[in-house]
C-alpha positions, 0 to 999 in steps of 0.5 A: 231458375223460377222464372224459365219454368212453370209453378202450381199455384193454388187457386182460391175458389171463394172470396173471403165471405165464402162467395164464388169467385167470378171474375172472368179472366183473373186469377185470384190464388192461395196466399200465406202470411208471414211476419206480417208480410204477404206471399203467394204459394207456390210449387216447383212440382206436383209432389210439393203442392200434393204435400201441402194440400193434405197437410193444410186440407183442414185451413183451406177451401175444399176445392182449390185447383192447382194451375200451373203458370210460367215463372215469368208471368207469375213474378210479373203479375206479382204486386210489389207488396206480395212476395212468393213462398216456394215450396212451403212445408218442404225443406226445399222451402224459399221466402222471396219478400215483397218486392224481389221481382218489381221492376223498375221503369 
């Protein structure tokens, strides 16, 4: 189901020093931690992310635009060490760990 359609993704503006990021061509989104494990967040629809901005507007970067991507190609460019946090906040919330969707070669 995740993997046929498109999630939002919150995409981090700044680096970890408050600096723009600036590297063309990459993607650098919002990630939680969770019992020490790593998971990009992300939203099945817009209510979801909506939601989750103005619950945690006072922990994030004022501007984090939300960008869509298909499930495909958000599991694929996971690394195996980063899991994915659905939906976080809402009941419909779903923590896949690090290394559901690594593939094997």
């Amino acid at each position: 189901l995740l993997r046929g359609n498109e999630l939002i993704v919150l995409q981090q503006t700044t680096d970890e020093n408050g600096e723009p990021l600036e590297e063309e061509g990459d993607l650098s989104v919002v990630l939680a931690e969770l019992d020490d494990e790593v998971a990009v967040i992300s939203f099945t629809d817009i209510h979801f992310a909506e939601k989750f901005t103005e619950v945690f507007a006072d922990k994030m970067e004022e501007d984090s635009p939300q960008i869509v991507v298909t499930g495909d190609s958000l599991m694929d460019g996971l690394p195996n060490e980063c899991g994915l946090l659905v939906n976080p906040g809402s009941e419909q919330e779903c923590f896949f760990p690090p290394g559901t969707f690594a593939t094997t070669e």
